[in-house]
C-alpha positions in Angstrom: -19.8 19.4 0.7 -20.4 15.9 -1.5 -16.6 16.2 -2.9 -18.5 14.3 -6.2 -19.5 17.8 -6.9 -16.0 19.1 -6.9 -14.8 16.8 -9.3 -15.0 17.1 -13.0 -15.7 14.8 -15.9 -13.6 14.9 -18.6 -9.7 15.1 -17.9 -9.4 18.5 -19.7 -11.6 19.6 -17.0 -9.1 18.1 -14.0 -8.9 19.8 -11.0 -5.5 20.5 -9.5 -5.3 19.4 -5.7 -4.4 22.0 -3.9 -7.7 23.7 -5.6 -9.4 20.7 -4.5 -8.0 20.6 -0.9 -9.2 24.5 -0.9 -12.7 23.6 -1.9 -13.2 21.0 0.0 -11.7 22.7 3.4 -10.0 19.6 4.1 -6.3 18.3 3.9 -5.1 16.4 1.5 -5.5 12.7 3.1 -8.4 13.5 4.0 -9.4 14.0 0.2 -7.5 11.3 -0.7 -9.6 8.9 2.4 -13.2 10.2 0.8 -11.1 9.8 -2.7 -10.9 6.2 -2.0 -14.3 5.7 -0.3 -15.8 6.5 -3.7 -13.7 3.9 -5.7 -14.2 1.5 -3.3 -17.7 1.3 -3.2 -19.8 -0.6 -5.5 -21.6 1.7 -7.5 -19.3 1.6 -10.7 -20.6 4.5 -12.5 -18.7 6.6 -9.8 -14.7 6.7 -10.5 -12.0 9.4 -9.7 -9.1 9.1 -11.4 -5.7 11.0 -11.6 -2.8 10.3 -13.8 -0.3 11.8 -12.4 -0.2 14.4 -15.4 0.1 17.6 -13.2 -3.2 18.3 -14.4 -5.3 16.7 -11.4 -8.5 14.5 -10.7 -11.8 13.7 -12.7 -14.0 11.7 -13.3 -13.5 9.9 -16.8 -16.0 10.9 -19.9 -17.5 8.2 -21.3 -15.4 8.2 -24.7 -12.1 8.0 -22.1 -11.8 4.7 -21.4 -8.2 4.8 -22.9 -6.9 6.8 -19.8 -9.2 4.4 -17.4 -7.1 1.9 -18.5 -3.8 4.0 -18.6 -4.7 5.0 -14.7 -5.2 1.3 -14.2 -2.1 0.4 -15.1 -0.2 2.9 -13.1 -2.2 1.9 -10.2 -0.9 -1.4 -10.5 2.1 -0.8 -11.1 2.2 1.3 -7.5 0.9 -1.5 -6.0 3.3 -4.4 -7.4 5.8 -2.1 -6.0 4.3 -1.6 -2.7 4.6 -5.8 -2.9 7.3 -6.3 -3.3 8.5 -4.1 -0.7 6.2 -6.1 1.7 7.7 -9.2 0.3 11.1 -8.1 1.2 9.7 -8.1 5.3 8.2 -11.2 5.0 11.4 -12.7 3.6 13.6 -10.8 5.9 11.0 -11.9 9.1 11.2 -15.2 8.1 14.8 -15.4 8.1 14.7 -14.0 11.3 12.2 -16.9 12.5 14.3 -19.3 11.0 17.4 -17.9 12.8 15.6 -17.9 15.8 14.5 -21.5 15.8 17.8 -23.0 14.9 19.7 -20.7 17.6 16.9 -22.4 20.3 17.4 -25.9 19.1 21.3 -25.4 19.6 20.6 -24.1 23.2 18.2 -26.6 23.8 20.7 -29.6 23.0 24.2 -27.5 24.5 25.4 -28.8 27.4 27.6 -26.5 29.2 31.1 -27.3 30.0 30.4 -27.6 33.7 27.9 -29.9 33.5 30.4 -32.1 31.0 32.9 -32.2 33.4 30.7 -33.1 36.4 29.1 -36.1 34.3 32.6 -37.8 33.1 33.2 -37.2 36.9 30.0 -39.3 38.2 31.4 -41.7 35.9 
């Protein structure tokens, strides 16, 4: 089943996602992978949207632009968040790195105490 012709347009027509997960017979990341597949590709007169309402997905009416851009912003929002999460790693990992590389440059230039004593001793 084409889950296009599950989805309604118009967001008083939304369809909750357990109903959706039902009609489709699939779980729900596996709606939310064929979900995706349809945003993602290039023909933009194709667009599933859900705001997060309780109400579910549709696709937008062409007099709904408004919520387009009020799903748009959410979206982005998510994904700023999702950022800076990632950001936080790659800070942490390059601390880490950092760490790393000043902790081999002190090993590489120690000397142990052994060795100390046997050079003032060849002296």
């Amino acid at each position: 089943m084409n889950i296009l012709d599950c989805i309604p347009v118009g967001h008083k027509n939304a369809i909750d996602r357990d109903v959706l997960n039902g009609l489709m017979r699939m779980g729900e990341r596996q709606v939310r992978r064929l979900i995706k597949e349809i945003n993602d590709s290039e023909d933009d007169s194709l667009l599933i949207i859900n705001l997060q309402d309780g109400k579910g997905y549709f696709r937008p009416a062409p007099d709904e632009n408004n919520l387009v851009k009020i799903w748009r912003a959410q979206e982005r929002a998510r994904g700023n968040g999702v950022f800076g999460s990632v950001n936080a790693a790659d800070r942490y990992l390059s601390r880490s790195r950092k760490k790393q590389k000043k902790e081999n440059f002190l090993e590489k230039n120690q000397i142990s105490l052994t060795d100390w004593e046997a050079q003032l001793k060849s002296k």
